[in-house]
Structure formats: structure tokens, C-alpha cells
N, C-alpha and C positions, 0 to 999 in steps of 0.2 A: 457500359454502365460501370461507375467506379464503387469500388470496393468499400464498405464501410470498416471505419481504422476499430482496432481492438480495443478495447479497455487498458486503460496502462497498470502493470500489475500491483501499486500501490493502489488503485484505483478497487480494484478487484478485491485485495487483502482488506480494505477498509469494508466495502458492502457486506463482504461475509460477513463481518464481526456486526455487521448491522450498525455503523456506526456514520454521525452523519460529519462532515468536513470540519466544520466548529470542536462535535464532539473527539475527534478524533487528533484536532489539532491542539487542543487543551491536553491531553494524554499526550502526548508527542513533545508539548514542550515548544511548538511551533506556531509559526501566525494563521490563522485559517487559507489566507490569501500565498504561503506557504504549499500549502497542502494543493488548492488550485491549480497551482503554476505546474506543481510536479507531478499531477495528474496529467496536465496536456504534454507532458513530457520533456520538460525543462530539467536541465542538469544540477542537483543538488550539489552544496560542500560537501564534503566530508564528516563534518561533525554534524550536519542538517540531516544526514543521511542514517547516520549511527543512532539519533536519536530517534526517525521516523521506526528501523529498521525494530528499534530494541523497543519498542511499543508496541509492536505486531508481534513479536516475539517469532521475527525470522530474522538472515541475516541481509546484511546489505545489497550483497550479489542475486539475493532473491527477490528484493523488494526493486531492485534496480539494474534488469540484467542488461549486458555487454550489447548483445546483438539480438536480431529476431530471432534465430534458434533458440536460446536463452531462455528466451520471453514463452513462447510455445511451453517450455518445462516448467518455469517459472507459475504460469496459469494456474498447471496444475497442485501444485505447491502450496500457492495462495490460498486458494478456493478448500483445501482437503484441511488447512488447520480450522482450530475447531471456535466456533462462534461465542462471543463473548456478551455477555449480559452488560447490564449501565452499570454495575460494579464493578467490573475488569474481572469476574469469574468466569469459568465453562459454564456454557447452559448444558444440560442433557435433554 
């Protein structure tokens, strides 16, 4: 039976924030079909990245780790910052 694949950690940073692809690609700066591609795990530029990265408010190597070990820590990372309301505040 084959494994089902993980959530890619941009993927994961966005649902915490409760944020939906559209919403998330307007804050980002990015095209929504943008934000799709690099969920299935397509490789960003560099400035596509800086921009996704600095609207999560993590950095690029977290929002896009090297290898699967990465990504494992990377999870946890994503997931632990804190959830953002449709004004770009913390909720508590």
C-alpha cells in the first residue's frame, strides 16, 4: 500500500493561518496559481520565495526546506507559529 505524501510545508503554514490560496496569494504578492504550483512542490525563484517566506513571517529555508529531514522540522515550525485572523493580527 503506498504511502500518502505529506502536506508541503508552505502548504501547512498557510492552513494554520487559516488562510485560503487566493487569500494568501494577495498577501504574498503572488498569483494564486503561484501559491498551487508550490504547494505540489515546484521550485520557487528566489524573489517568489522571499516574498511567499516574508508573509508567513518565517524564513525561506523553512517555508522551503533542502531535503526530507528539513521538512520533518520544518512541520513542526510551520504548524507552532501562531494563527493569524483576515487582518494579518494574532488571534488569541
Amino acid at each position: 500500500m503506498q504511502e500518502a505524501a505529506s502536506p508541503h510545508p508552505l502548504a501547512l503554514a498557510r492552513y494554520s493561518r487559516g488562510l485560503t490560496q487566493h487569500q494568501f496569494a494577495q498577501r504574498a504578492h503572488v498569483a494564486r496559481e503561484t501559491i498551487s504550483r508550490l504547494e505540489r512542490g515546484a521550485t520557487p525563484q528566489l524573489t517568489t520565495a522571499q516574498s511567499i517566506a516574508s508573509a508567513l513571517g518565517l524564513s525561506v529555508e523553512v517555508v522551503f526546506p533542502k531535503n526530507d529531514e528539513d521538512a520533518v522540522t520544518t512541520r513542526r515550525l510551520v504548524t507552532a507559529s501562531p494563527r493569524q485572523g483576515r487582518h494579518g493580527r494574532d488571534e488569541e
